[in-house]
matplotlib code that plots the C-alpha trace (Angstrom):
import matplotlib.pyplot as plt

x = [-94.4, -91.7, -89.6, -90.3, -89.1, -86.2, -85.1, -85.2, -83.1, -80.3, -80.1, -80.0, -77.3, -75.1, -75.5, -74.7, -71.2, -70.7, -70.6, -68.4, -66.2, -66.0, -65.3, -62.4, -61.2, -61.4, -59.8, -56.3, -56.3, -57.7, -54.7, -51.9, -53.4, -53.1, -49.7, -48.3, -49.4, -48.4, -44.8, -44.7, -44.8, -43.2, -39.9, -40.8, -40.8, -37.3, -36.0, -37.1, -35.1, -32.1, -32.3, -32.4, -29.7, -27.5, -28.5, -27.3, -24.0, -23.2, -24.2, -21.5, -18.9, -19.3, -18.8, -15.9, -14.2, -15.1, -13.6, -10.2, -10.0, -10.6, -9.4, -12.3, -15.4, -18.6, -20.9, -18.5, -18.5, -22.3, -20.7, -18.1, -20.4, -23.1, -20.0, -18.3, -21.9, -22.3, -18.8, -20.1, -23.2, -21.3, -18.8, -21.5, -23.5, -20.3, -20.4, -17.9, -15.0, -15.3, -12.6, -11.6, -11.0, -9.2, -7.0, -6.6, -5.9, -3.5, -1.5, -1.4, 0.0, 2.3, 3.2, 3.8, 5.8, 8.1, 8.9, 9.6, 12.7, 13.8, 13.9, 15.6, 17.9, 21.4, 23.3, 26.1, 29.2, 28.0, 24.9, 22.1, 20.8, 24.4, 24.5, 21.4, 21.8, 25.1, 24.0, 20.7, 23.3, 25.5, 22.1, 21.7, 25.4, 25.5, 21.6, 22.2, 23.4, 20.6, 18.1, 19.1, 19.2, 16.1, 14.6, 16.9, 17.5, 21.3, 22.6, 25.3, 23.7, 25.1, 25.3, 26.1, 26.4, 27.0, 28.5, 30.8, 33.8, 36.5, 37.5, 39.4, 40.6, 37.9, 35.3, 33.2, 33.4, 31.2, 28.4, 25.4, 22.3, 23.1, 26.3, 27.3, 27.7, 32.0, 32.7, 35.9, 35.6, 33.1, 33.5, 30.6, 31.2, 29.7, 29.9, 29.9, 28.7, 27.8, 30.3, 31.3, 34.5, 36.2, 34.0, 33.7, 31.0, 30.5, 29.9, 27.9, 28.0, 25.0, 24.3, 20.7, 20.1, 23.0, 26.4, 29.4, 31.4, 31.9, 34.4, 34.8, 35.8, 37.2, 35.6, 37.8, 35.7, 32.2, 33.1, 34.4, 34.5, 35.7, 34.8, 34.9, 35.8, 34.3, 36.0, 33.0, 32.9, 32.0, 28.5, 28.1, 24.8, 21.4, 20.9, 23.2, 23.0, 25.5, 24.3, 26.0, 25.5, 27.1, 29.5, 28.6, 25.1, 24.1, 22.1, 22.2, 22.4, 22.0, 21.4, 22.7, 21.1, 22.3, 22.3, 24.6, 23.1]
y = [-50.6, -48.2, -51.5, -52.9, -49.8, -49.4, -52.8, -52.3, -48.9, -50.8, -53.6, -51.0, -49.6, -52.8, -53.5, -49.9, -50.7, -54.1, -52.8, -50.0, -52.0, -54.4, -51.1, -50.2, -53.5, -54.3, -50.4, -51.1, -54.4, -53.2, -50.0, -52.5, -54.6, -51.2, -49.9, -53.8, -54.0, -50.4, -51.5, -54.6, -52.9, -50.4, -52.8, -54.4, -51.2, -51.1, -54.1, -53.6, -50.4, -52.0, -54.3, -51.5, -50.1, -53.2, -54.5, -50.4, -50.8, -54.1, -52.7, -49.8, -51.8, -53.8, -51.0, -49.8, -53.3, -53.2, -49.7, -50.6, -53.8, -51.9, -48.4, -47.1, -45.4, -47.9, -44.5, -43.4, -46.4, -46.1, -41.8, -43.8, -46.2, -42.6, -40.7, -44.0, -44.5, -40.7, -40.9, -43.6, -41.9, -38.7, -40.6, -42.5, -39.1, -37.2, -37.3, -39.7, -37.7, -37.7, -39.0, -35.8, -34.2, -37.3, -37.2, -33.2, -33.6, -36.8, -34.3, -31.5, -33.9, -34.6, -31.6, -30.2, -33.3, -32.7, -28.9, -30.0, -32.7, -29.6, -27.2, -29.6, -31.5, -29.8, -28.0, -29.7, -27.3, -23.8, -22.0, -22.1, -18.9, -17.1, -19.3, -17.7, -14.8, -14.2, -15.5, -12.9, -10.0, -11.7, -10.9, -7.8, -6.5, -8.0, -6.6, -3.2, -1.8, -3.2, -2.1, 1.7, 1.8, 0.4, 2.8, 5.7, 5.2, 5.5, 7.7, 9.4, 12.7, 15.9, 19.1, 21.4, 21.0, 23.8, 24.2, 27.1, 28.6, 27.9, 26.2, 28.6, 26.9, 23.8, 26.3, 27.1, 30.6, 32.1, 29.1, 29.9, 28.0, 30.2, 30.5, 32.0, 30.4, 30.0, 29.2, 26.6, 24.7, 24.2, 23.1, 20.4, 21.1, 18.5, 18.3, 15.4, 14.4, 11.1, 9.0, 6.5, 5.1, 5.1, 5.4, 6.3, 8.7, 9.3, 12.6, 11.9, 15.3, 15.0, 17.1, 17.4, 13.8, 12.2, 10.9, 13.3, 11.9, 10.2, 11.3, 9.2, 10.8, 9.5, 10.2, 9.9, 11.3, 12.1, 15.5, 15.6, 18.5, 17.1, 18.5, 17.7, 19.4, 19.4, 21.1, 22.4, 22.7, 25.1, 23.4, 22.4, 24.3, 23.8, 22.0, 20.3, 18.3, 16.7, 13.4, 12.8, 9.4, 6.8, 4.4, 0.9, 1.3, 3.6, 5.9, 9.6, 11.7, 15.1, 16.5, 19.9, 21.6, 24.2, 26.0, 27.3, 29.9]
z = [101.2, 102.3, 103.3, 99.7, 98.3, 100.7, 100.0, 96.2, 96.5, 98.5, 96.0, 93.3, 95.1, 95.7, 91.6, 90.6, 93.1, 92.2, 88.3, 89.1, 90.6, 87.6, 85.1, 87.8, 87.6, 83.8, 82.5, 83.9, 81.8, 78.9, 79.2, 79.8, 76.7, 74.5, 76.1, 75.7, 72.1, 70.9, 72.6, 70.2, 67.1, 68.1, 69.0, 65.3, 63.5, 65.4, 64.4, 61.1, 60.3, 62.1, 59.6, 56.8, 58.2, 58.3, 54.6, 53.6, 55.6, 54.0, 50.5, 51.4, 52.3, 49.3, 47.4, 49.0, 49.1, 44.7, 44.8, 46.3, 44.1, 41.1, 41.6, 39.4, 41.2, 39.7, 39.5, 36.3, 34.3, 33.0, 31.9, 29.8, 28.5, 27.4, 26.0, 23.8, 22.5, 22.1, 20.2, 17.6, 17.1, 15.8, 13.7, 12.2, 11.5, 10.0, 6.2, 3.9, 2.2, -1.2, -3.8, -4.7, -1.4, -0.2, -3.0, -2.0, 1.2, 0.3, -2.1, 0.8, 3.4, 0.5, -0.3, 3.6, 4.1, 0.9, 2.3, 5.9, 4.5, 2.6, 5.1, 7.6, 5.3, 5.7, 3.0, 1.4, 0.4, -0.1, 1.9, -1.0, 0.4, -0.4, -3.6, -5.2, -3.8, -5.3, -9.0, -8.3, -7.6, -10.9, -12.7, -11.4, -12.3, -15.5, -16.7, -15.1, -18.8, -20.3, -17.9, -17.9, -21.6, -21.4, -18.4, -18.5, -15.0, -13.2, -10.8, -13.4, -14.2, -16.5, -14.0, -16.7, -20.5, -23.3, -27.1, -27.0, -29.4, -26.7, -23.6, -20.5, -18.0, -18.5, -18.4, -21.5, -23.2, -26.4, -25.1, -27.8, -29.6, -32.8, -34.8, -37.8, -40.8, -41.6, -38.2, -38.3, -34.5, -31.8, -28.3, -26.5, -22.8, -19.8, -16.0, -14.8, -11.3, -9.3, -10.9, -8.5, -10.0, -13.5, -16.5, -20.1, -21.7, -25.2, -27.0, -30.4, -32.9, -35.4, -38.3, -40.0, -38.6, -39.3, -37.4, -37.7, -35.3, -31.7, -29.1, -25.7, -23.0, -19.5, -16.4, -13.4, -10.0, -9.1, -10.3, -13.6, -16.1, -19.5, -23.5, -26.9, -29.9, -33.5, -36.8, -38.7, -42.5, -45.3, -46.2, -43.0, -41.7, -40.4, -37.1, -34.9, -31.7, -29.3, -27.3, -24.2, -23.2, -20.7, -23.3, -21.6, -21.3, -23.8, -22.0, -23.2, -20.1, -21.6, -25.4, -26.5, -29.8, -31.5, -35.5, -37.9, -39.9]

ax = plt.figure().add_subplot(projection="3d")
ax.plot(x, y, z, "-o")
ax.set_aspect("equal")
plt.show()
């Protein structure tokens, strides 16, 4: 019995080796079987990006070669194409002129063109400038009268002005507002200032309204004392006035009132 079960322990043994043995045998193969397999894709996921890489590079140089050839980068065209349809779109959006403002507008160009010619076309002869500027000061010279009768206005003025009953040394003397009734002569005195050259002034006597004489009288510098003389008559009473007024325009300067009682 003890042989049997001696025997059976040592065949037992010899399997249990013999199958170790197989496992050490078979897990090398089985490792080199993985490592050999992982390798293999490994080298084909390799070779498949080189082959990425080399379609990119020849997709680059493509470009590049395009590029030179054209002298135009390819990436801007499709930004031309988007802003030439973006361009039609607004000119298609953007209302119609109307007859009436294309006819306004037409006349404005017009117009603007007409005053640019004139402005640059030279002037013939005479400056056109000086031309009417000279026939404006014409104007001016000859409507000067009219315009201080009209206004009053002009740089002649009366400094001093009196009727008297004598003249001393071209000064008044007896100047009154009142005089008594038999007197034979009177005296109109004026001063005269801001006369720039030569000119005439008048000095009108009028009696109860109505013209009793005229005297002109010469005035030769800005400063000019000058008078005029009036015989008065019998009936000759009531209220008097002397105008003193310039002869070319007709503007009275000064008036001096005065009675005869």
């Amino acid at each position: 019995m003890r042989v049997l079960i001696t025997v059976c322990l040592a065949v037992l043994c010899m399997v249990g080796v013999r199958t170790r043995a197989e496992e050490k045998d078979e897990t090398p193969a089985a490792t080199a079987a993985v490592s050999e397999k992982k390798s293999g894709e490994q080298e084909a996921a390799a070779g498949d990006s080189k082959e990425a890489a080399k379609v990119e590079e020849a997709k680059v140089e493509e470009t590049k070669s395009k590029q030179a050839k054209t002298g135009k980068p390819e990436a801007k065209q499709p930004r031309l194409k988007e802003t030439e349809a973006s361009s039609k779109k607004t000119a298609k959006k953007a209302p119609p002129k109307t007859a009436a403002e294309a006819k306004s507008s037409g006349k404005a160009a017009g117009t603007a063109e007409k005053e640019a010619a004139a402005e640059s076309a030279p002037a013939k002869g005479k400056n056109p400038e000086k031309k009417a500027s000279d026939k404006q000061s014409s104007k001016q010279e000859e409507s000067a009268p009219a315009r201080q009768k009209e206004t009053g206005e002009t740089a002649v003025k009366v400094s001093r002005a009196a009727v008297c009953t004598a003249i001393v040394d071209r000064e008044p003397v007896g100047s009154a507002t009142k005089f008594e009734k038999g007197i034979a002569k009177l005296y109109c005195f004026s001063h005269i200032k801001g006369c720039p050259d030569t000119m005439q002034i008048v000095h009108t006597w009028y009696h109860q309204g109505d013209k009793a004489g005229l005297v002109p009288l010469v005035v030769r510098s800005p400063s000019w004392r000058t008078y005029s003389s009036r015989n008065i008559g019998e009936g000759q009473v009531g209220a008097w006035k002397v105008e003193i007024s310039e002869n070319e325009s007709g503007v009275v300067l000064e008036t001096v009132s005065f009675t005869i009682q």
